[in-house]
N, C-alpha and C positions, 0 to 999 in steps of 0.2 A: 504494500500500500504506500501511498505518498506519505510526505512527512504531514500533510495536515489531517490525516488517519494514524500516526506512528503510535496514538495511544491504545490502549490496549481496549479490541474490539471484541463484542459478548462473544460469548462460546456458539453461543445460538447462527452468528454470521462467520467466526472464524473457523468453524468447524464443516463449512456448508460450501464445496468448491466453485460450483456453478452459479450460487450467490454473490461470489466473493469476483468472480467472473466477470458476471454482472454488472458488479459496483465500478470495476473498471472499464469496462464497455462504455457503462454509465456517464464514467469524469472523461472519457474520448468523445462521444457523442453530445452532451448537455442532457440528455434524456433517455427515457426506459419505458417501455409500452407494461401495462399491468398485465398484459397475457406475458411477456417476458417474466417478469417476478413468478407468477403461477409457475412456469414449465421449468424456472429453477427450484423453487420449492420443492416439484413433484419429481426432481432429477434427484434430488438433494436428499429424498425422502423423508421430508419434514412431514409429520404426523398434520394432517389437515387441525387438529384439534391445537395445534403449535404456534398456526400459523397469525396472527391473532399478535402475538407475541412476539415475534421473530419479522414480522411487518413493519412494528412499532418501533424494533430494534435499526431494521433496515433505515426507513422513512427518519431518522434521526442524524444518519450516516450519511444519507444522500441529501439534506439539507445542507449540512455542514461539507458536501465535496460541490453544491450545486448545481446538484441532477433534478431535474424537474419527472418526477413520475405522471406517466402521461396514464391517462384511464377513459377510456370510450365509451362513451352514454352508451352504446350498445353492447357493454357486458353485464350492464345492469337487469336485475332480473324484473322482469312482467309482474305485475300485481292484478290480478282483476279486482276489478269495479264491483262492489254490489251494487244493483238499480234499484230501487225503492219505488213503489207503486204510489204515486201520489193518492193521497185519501179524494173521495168529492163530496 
C-alpha cells in the first residue's frame, strides 16, 4: 500500500487479496463500481453475513486514498407498491 495507507489496515481488508486489489485499482482509477467490491468479497470468500463490516472497513480506506465508490441505481432492489383501494 502507499504510504498514506502504511498504517496498519483491519485484518478484515489485509487478509482479503482481491480487496486489497481493489483498493489499488481503486487509487489508479479514482473509482470502483459496487458490483466490483461484491465479486471481490465473493473471490475473497467473505461470509455475506461479514460483509456489512468489512464495507464499512473498506469505505473508510477508500475515502482517505480518494476513491469515489460508484453504485448504480440499478442494483438497487425492486420494492413493490401496495395499492390501496380508495374507500367511497
Amino acid at each position: 500500500m502507499s504510504a498514506s495507507t502504511s498504517r496498519t489496515l483491519p485484518p478484515e481488508i489485509a487478509e482479503s487479496e482481491s480487496v486489497m486489489a481493489l483498493i489499488e485499482r481503486g487509487k489508479a482509477d479514482g473509482q470502483i463500481a459496487g458490483d466490483d467490491v461484491r465479486r471481490a468479497f465473493e473471490a475473497d470468500q467473505i461470509p455475506p453475513t461479514q460483509w456489512k463490516n468489512v464495507l464499512r472497513s473498506l469505505n473508510q480506506i477508500l475515502e482517505e486514498e480518494g476513491v469515489t465508490l460508484m453504485v448504480s441505481a440499478a442494483e438497487s432492489p425492486k420494492r413493490a407498491r401496495k395499492s390501496v383501494a380508495a374507500k367511497s
